[in-house]
N, C-alpha and C positions, 0 to 999 in steps of 0.2 A: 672682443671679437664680434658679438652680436651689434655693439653700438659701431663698428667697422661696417657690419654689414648694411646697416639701416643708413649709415649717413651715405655712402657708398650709393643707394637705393635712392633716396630722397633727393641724392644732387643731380641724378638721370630724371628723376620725377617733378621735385619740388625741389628749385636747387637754393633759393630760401634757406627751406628747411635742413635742406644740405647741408646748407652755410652753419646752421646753429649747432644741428649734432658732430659735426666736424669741429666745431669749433669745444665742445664738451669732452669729443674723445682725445681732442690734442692736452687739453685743459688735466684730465685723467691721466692721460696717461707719462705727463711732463712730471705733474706735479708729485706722482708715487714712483718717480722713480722708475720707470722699468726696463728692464733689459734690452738689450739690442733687438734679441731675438722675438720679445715680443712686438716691438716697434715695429718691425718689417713684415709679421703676419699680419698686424692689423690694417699698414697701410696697402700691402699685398692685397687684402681683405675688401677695403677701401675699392681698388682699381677694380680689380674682379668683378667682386655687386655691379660698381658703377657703369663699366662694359656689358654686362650681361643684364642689365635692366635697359641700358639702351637700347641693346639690338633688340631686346623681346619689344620695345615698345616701336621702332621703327619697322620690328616684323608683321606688323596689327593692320595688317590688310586683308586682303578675303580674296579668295578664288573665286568664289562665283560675280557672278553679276548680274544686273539690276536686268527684268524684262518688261516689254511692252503690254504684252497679255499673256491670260496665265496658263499656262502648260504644264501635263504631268513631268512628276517629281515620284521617287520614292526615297523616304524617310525612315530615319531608324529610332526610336523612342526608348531613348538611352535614361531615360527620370521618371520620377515619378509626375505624372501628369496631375494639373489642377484643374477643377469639374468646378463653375463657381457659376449658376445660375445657369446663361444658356450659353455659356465659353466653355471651352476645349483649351489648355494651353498648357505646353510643356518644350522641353528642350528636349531637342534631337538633334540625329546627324544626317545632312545630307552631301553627297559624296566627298564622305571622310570631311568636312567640316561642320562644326557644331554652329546648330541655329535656333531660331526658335520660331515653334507651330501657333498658330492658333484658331479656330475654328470655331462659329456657332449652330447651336441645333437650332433644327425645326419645331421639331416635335416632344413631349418630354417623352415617350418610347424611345426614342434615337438615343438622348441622354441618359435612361438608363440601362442602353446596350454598351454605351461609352464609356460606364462605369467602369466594366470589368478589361478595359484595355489597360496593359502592365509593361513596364520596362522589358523592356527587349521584341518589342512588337516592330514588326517592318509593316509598312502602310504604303501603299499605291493612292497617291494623292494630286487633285488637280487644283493648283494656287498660285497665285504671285509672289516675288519677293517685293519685300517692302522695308527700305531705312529703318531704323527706329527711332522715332522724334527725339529732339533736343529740348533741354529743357530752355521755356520760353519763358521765366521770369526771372529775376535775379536770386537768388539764394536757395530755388527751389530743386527740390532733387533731378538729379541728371542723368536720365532712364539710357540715356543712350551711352553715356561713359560707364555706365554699371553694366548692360550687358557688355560693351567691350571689354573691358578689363575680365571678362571670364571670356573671351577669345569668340564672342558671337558677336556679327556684324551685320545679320539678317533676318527681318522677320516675315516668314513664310505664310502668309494670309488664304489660310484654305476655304475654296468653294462645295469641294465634293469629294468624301474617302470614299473610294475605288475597292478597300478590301484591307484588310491586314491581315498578316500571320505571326503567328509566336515562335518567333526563334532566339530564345532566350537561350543563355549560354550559364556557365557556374558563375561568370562571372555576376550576374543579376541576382543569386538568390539571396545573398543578403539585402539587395534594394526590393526583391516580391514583400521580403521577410516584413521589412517596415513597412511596406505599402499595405500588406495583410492587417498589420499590426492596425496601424490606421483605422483602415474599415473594421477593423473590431468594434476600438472606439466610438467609429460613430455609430453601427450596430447598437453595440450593448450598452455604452451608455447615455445619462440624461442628456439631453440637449445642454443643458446646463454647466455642464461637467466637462463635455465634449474639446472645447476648444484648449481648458487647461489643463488637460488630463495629457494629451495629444502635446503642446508643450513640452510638459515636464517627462516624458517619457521618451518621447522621439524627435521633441526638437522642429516642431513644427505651429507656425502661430495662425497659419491662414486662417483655424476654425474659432477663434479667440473673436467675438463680439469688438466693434471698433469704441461701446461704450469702455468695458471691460477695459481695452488696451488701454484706453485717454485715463480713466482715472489712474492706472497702476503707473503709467508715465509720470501722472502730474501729482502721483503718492514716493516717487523716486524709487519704486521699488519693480521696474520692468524688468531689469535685469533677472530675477528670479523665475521668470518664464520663460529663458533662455539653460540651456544645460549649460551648470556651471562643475568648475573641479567638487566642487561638496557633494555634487549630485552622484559624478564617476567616483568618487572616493566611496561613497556610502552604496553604488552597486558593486565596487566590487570591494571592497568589506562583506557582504552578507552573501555574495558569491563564495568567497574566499573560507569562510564559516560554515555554511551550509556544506563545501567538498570536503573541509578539514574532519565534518561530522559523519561523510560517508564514507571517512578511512581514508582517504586522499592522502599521500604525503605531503609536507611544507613543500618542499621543491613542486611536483606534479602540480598540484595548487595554485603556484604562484604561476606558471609556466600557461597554467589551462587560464589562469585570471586575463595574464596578457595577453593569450589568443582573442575572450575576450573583449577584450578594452579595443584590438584593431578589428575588429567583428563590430561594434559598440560607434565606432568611428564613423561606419557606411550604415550603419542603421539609424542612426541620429542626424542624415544630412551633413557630416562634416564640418558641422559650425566650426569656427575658429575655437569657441572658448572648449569644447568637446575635444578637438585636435590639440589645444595646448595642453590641458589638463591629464589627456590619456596616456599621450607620449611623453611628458614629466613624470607620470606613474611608472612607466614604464623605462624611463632610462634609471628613477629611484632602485628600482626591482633588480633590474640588469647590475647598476653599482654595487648592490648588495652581494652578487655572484663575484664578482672580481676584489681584488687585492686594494683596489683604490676605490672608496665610499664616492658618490656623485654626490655634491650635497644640493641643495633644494634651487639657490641663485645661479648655480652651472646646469643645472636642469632645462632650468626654465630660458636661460640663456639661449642654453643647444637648442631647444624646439623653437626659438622666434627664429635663431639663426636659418635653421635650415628650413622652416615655413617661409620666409621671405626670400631666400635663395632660388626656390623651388615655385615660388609665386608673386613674384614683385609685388605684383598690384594690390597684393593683399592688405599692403597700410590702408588703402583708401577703404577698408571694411572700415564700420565704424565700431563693430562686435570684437572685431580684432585688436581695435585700438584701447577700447574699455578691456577688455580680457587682460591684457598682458601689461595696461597700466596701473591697475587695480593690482594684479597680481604681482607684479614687479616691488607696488608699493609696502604690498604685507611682506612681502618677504622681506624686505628691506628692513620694515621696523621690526620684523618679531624678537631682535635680542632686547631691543629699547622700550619703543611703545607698548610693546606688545605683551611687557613681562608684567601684568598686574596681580594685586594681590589677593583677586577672587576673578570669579568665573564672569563677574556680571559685570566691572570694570575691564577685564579682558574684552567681555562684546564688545562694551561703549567704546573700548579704544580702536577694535577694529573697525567698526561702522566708523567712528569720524575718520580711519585714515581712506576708507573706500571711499566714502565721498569728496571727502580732499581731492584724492588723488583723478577724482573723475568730473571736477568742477568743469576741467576748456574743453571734455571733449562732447559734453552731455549739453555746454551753450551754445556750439560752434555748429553740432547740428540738429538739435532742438529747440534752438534758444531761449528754453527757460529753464528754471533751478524750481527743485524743488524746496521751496522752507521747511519745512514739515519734515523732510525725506530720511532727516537722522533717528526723529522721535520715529516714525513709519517704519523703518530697517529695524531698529530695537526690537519692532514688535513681529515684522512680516518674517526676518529670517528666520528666525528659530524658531518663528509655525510651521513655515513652509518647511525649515530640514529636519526638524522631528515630527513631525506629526503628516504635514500632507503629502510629502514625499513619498515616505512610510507607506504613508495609507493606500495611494494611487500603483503604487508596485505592487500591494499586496491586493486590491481590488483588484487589479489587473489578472495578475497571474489566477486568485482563485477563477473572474469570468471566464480564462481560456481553459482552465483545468476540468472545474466543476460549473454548473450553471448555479452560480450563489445569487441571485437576486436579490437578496438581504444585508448583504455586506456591504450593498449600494447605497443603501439607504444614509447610513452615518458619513458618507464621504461626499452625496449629495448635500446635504442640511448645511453639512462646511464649507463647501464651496461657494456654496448659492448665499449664504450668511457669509463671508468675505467678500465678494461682488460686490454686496449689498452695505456693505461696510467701507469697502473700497469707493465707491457712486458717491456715499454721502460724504465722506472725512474728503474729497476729493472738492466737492461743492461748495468747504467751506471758502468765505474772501479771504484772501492774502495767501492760499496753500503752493500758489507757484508764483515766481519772481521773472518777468520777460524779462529782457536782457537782451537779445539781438543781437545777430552772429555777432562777434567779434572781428575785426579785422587781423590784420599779422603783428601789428605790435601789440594791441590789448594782448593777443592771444598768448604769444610772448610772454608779456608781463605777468597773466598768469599763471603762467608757469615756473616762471622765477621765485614770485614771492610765493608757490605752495612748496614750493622746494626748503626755501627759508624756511617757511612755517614748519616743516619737518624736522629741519634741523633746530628750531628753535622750542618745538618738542622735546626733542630729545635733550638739549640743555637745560631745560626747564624754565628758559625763557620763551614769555608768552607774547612779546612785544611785535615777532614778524606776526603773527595775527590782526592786530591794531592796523600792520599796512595792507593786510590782502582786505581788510571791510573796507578803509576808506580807497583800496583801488575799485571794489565793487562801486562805490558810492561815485567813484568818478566816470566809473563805464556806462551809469546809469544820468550822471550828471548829463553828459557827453550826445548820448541819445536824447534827452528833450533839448539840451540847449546847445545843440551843434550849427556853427557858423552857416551852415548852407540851405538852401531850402531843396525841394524838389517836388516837379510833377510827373507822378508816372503812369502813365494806362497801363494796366496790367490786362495783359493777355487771359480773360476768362473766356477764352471761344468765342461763340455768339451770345455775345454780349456789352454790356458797358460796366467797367469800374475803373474812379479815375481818382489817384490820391494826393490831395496837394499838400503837403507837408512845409510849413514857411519855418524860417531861419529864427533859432532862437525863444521856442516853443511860442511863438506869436499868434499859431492856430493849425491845428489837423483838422482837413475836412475830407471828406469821401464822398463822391457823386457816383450813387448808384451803389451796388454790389453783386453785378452777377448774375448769375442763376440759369437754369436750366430747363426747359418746358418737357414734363415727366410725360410719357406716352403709357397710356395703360398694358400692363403684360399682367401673363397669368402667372401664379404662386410658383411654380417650376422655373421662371425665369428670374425673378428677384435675385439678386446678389446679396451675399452674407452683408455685407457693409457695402453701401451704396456713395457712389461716389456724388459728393455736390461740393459744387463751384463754392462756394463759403466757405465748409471747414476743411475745403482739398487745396485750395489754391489763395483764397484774400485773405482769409484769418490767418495762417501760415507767412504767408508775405509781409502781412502788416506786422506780427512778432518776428521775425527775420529782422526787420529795422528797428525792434527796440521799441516800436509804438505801440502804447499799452492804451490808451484812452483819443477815442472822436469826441474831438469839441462839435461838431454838427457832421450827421448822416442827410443827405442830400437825397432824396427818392426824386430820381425825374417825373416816371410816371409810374403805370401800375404793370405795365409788362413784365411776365418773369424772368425773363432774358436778363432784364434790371437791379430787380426788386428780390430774387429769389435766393441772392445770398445772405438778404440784411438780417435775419433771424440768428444764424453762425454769428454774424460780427457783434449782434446785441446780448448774443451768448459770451463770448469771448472777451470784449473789448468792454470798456468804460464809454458810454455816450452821451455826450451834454444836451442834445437836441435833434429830432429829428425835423426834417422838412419836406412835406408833400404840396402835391399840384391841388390844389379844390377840385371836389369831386370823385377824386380816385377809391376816398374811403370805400365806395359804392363797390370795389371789387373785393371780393372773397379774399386775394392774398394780401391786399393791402391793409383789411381790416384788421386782419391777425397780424400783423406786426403793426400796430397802433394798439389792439389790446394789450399785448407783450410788451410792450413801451409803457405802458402803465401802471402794467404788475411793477417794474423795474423804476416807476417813478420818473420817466423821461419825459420831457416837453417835448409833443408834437402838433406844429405850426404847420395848415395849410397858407403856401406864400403864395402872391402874383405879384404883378410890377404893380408900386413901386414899394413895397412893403420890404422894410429895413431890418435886418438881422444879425446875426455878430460877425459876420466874415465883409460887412462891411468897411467896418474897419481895416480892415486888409487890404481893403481894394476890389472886393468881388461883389458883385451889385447883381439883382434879380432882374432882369427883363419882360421876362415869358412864365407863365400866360398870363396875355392880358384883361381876361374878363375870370371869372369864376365860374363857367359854364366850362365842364370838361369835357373836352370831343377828341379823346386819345392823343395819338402822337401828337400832333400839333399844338396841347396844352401841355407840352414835356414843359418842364423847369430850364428855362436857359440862364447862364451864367456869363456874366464879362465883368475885365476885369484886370487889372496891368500888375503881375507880378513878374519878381524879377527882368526887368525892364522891355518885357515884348506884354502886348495887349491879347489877350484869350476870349475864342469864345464856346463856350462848351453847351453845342446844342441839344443834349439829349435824343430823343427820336423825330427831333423836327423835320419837317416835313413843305411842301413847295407853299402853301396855304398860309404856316405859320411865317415860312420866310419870307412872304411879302407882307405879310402884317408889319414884321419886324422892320422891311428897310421901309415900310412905309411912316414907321414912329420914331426910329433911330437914326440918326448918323455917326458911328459907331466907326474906326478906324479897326481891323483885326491884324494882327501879325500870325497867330496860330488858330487854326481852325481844328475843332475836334468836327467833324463831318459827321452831319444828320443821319441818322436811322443804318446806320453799319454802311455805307457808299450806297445804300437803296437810290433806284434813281426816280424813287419819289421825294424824293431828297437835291440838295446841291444845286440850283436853278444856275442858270450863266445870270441871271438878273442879281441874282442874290451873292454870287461870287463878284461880279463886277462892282455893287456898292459896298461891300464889304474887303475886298481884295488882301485877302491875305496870301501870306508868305507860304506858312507850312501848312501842310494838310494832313490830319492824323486820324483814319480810319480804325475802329474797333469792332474786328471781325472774324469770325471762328475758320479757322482754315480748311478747304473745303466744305463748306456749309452750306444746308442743302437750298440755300434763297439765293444762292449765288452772286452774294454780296462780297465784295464792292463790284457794282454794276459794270460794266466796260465804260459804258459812255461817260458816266461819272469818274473815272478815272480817267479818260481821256482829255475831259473838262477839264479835270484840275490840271491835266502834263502841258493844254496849249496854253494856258498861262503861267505856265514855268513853274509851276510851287512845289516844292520838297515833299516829296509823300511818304508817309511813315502810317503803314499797317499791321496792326498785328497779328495778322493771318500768317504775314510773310514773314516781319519784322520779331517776333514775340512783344516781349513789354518795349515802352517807348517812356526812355527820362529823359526830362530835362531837370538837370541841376544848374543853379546857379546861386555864385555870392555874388553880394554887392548887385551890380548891376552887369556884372558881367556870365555869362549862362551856353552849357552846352545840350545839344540833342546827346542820346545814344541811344543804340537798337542792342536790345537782346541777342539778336541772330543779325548780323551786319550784312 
């Protein structure tokens, strides 16, 4: 019934995927045999989901609508709101539809009156609504189908609160309850502790350092700062014990556990793997009162069924998908695998079936493996479920009860000695394996042969193993030496980065990387984890495709717009070479990524024309600059160069000065024009378009950006000579793929 439900769900959604889980439940349900009766619930089953995920998803439109300028609003602050430097942002409802707020102070006073605003505040508010961006790169997360799939289609951009009142109903006291809870945490404990404490108790990671996160990612072990069933199990076990000791009967016990566990539910945010875990407890609990035992695979079955019934969209969680795959898998083996002849062969065999079982969904949207993650689980779980669990419950509760400031101490040392432990095993080479999404049949394939590999467990043949390495080895084959090449500006706002990726691992090179020009604010405004253009957007992108190593990093010049990602990508990425303009060392950021290139033993080459390099071979030739005297934009690094069968010229920040040097040295035919200094119309001369005359014109430029680039006139320039414009302001990223010699554009956002 549950696989009725999902393929049912999946052919309205993903009909693909449809296609496969239909094709599993037919496959099941042919092959054992089953009754009539069941046949027709299931396909019953089948129709239903599939009607009732349609219309939820043709129902996904919104009442309100978009306005010109911004007019009072009142709001209802139905969540618990996040306070992250000088942002305001939470979901609410504005008339009877769910949207989402957001707001910055002025002052830190403001912010710390902000503090104390709670679920169920009404607010008199003057704001705009405002779309919520699409995601502008290829593979990158897509803000705007994650709010929609929770039924928000608007985001309300507040200038000025008017006033709130607290009109909190019962319905809120369990969400004060966690939100109190919270501020405990950050109150009473270390800063240090803060983020994982908050975690493991309520199901909340905002306060979790984005070091901290990266290594416990690329330790395979993040899941454990997510509430899992070990964690609902072992509160209420010591629930369950503690009432049995104050005379409680077995029945009243169980009865007050389960109140509980749906108490437990709205305090922890509702995660998926909380929802599965609580209510398999609790239909366990419930089968025990009745005549007919529930056993643990019909459990778990009933709660996806009727979570996905009750929420379609919730496949696309990725929490949800690891919960119930993970879980699905133990349960599966615990007559088989899982019967070993000590305690410690039991672990080993549970960790290798959890990461088995969680191989396509941990590459598909992180896309890397952890190597380490087996030996790492061996050690992180059974700390974290005996010992820091433990610890964090019972820190807790004495901080609310009694003021113990000493109990803090031993569950400080361990955390902050884990981090720290976590940072370095994290640092070591080879601890994660890229890999880059997978597409629909790798992903497939995946899935087939760990299924094998299960079954070939359990016979005790180890042979489907042998095939899931050498299909890794092919997934990895496939990413360096895949038939096609491509160039793509990826959309980093105001900025340039451009990756040209040739057929058949023949060279990856990157021009530019990014970056972002930091404005001084005071300590009250900092954000916990600060966003930058390298490790949010190119480093991410570039593993998305599988690219683990730059045979040459290309600095145009020394702008940060440029330059300000290339540290992320010299962190992340393998680099054979970098390349700057002469002269630029002279700036402060350029110089620290030329030190960092030498900690790391990397060649870096100040070029100008006509000075030869490896991507000559390729076809890509230096032009610019032509003397070794640097005078900014005009000494950017220029590139031409005939890939996949059209001629490129990619001018960095050049500028009108540099452009007439240029056609006055060159005779240069262009078909694609990457366009000077973001459309600046110090930029793009009619002289310089006229001797160069190209086809396409590709602008990289941050949407709304306060230079109000691409200039009009420059844009008009390019439309009266007819050339294809592709910006990614409008456009997001801009590829061209081509094999052979045959090559297409395409736009992110079309």
């Amino acid at each position: 019934m549950a696989l009725s439900v999902l393929s049912g769900t999946l052919l309205a959604l993903q009909f693909f995927w449809g296609a496969v889980v239909l094709v599993l439940l037919l496959l099941s349900l042919f092959q054992r045999k089953m009754p009539r009766t069941i046949l027709f619930v299931s396909f019953l089953l089948v129709i239903i989901s599939f009607f009732h995920t349609f219309l939820q998803e043709k129902n996904q439109k919104s009442g309100l609508s978009p306005q010109s300028e911004p007019s009072t609003h009142q709001v209802f602050i139905d969540e618990i709101p996040t306070i992250d430097g000088s942002s305001f942002v939470s979901f609410a409802k504005m008339k009877n539809e769910k949207i989402l707020i957001r707001y910055y102070f002025d002052t830190e006073e403001e912010k710390r009156k902000f503090a104390e605003v709670n679920p169920g505040f009404v607010c008199n508010v003057k704001g705009q609504l405002a779309e919520p961006r699409q995601d502008k790169n290829p593979n990158s997360f897509n803000y705007k189908d994650y709010l929609s799939h929770q039924g928000v289609y608007w985001i309300l951009e507040i200038q000025e609160f008017e006033g709130c009142v607290d009109r909190s109903t019962w319905k809120h006291t369990l969400t004060q309850l966690r939100f109190q809870g919270l501020k405990r945490i950050e109150r009473e404990f270390p800063p240090s502790t803060v983020g994982i404490t908050q975690a493991l108790l309520f199901g909340e990671t905002g306060m979790i350092t984005e070091d901290s996160m990266k290594a416990f990612r690329e330790l395979g072990v993040v899941h454990l700062l997510a509430i899992s069933g070990l964690h609902v199990g072992l509160l209420f076990a010591i629930l369950h014990y503690l009432l049995l000791r104050m005379g409680l009967t077995r029945e009243a016990a169980s009865w007050t556990g389960v109140l509980f566990l749906l108490c437990y539910i709205v305090m922890t945010g509702g995660s998926p793997s909380v929802v599965r875990a609580s209510f398999m407890l609790i239909l366990l609990l419930l089968g025990k009162k009745t005549s007919r035992n529930i056993g643990i695979i019909d459990s778990l079955a009933t709660v996806f069924l009727i979570m996905v019934l009750y929420e379609p969209f919730s496949v696309y969680n990725v929490g949800f998908q690891l919960s119930f795959a993970v879980s699905f898998s133990l349960v599966l083996s615990s007559r088989t695998i899982l019967q070993a002849s000590s305690s410690i062969k039991q672990m080993v065999a549970v960790t290798m079936v959890a990461q088995l079982s969680s191989i396509p969904f941990v590459i598909y949207h992180f896309y890397e493996f952890s190597l380490i993650g087996f030996l790492t689980n061996l050690l992180y779980v059974p700390l974290f479920s005996i010992i820091i669990l433990p610890m964090a419950i019972i820190t807790y509760l004495l901080i609310s009860v009694v003021s113990a400031g000493w109990s803090m101490i031993p569950y400080q040392i361990l955390l902050e000695g884990i981090q720290w432990l976590s940072a370095a095993v994290a640092s070591f080479p080879f601890s994660t394996l890229i890999m880059g999404r997978p597409n629909f049949v790798l992903l497939l394939g995946y899935l087939i042969l760990i299924y094998f590999a299960f079954v070939g467990i359990e016979k005790r043949k180890y042979l489907s193993f042998g095939f899931l390495f050498l299909f890794f080895v092919l997934h990895l084959f496939l990413n360096k030496f895949h038939p096609y090449g491509e160039i793509v500006f990826i959309d980093v706002g105001q900025g340039d980065a451009t990756l040209i990726d040739l057929p058949y691992n023949q060279g990856t090179y990157l021009i530019d990387a990014g970056g972002e020009v930091p404005f001084p604010k005071e300590e009250w405004e900092e954000k916990k984890n600060r966003f930058s253009v390298g490790e949010d957007i190119v480093v991410p992108f570039l593993k998305s495709k599988g690219i683990t190593s730059i045979d040459t990093l290309i600095l145009t010049h020394g702008d940060l717009d440029h330059i300000g990602g290339a540290e992320a990508v010299l962190n992340e990425m393998k680099v054979g070479e970098i390349l700057i303009s002469p002269g630029t060392r002279e700036k402060v950021e350029v110089d620290r990524i030329v030190k960092m290139a030498k900690e790391k033993r990397i060649s870096v080459k100040e070029v100008m024309y006509p000075v030869r390099w490896r991507g000559d071979r390729d076809g890509l030739h230096i032009v610019s600059p032509l003397d070794a005297d640097y005078a900014g934009n005009n000494d950017s690094i220029v590139l031409y160069g005939e890939i996949g069968s059209k001629k490129w010229l990619f001018t960095g920040d050049l500028e009108k000065e540099g452009e007439k040097e240029f056609i006055q040295t060159f005779d240069l035919p262009v078909d694609v024009l990457k366009v000077g200094h973001h459309g600046s119309n110090t930029s793009t001369s009619e002289a310089f378009l006229a001797e160069t005359n190209p086809d396409v014109a590709v602008i990289s430029a941050g949407e709304t950006n306060r230079f109000g680039h691409p200039h009009p006139e420059v844009v008009e320039r390019l439309k009266v000579r007819g050339l294809t414009i592709y910006s990614t302001a409008v456009n997001g990223a801009i590829t061209y793929r081509f094999w052979d010699k045959k090559g297409t554009f395409s736009a992110q956002l079309p």
